[in-house]
N, C-alpha and C positions, 0 to 999 in steps of 0.2 A: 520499544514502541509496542503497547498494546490496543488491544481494540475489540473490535467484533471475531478480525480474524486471528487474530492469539485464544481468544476465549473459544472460539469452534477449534482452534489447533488442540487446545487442551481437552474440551471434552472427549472428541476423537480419539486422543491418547487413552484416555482415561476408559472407553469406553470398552465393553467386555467382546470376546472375540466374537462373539454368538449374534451381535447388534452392532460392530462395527462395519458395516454395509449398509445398513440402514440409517445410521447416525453420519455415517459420511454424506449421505445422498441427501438428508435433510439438511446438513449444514451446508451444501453447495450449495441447492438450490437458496437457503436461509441468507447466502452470505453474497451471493450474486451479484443485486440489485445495487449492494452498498459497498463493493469492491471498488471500485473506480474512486467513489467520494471518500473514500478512506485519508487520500493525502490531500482534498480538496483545500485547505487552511493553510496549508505550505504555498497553494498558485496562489489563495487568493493576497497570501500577505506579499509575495513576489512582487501581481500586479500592481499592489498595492503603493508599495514602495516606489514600483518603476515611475506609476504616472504620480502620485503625490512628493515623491523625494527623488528625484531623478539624480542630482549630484551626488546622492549619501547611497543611492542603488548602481552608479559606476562606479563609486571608491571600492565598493567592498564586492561588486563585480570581477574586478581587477587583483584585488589583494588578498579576497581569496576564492579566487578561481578555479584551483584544487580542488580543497576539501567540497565547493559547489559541484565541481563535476563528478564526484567519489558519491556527494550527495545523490545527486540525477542517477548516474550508474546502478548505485542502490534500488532503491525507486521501481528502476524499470527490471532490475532483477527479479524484486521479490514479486513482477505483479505478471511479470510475461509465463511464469506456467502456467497460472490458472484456467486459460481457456485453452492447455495443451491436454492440460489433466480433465476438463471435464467433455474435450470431444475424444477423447478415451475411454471415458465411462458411458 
């Protein structure tokens, strides 16, 4: 998955020792705002499904209910540091 926040992962990486404090600071603040709506397309097509396909959103509710919850698990993995790491800075 890429996005805004792969492309601030990468300039960070990228960036020189001397400016990476300054390049981290500006991609937090840069990346804030649009951290949340990052998976926004995944709920909306969820909703989507539930109230317009309701039958075809239990079937695959049920049959694959794993890899959904491996999905969700995901999800809240990759989003729950960000607001640990930035009331640390």
């Amino acid at each position: 998955m890429g996005g805004a926040d792969f492309g601030a992962g990468v300039l960070e990486f990228l960036s020189t020792a001397k400016s990476k404090d300054r390049t981290r600071k500006v991609m937090y603040r840069a990346i804030g705002p649009i951290w949340e709506a990052n998976h926004m397309w995944l709920i909306i097509a969820i909703v989507i499904l539930f109230v317009g396909f309701p039958v075809i959103y239990a079937t695959m509710s049920v049959y694959l209910h794993i890899p959904l919850t491996i999905m969700l698990l995901g999800i809240i993995a990759r989003v729950l540091p960000l607001p640990f790491v930035i009331m640390m800075r």
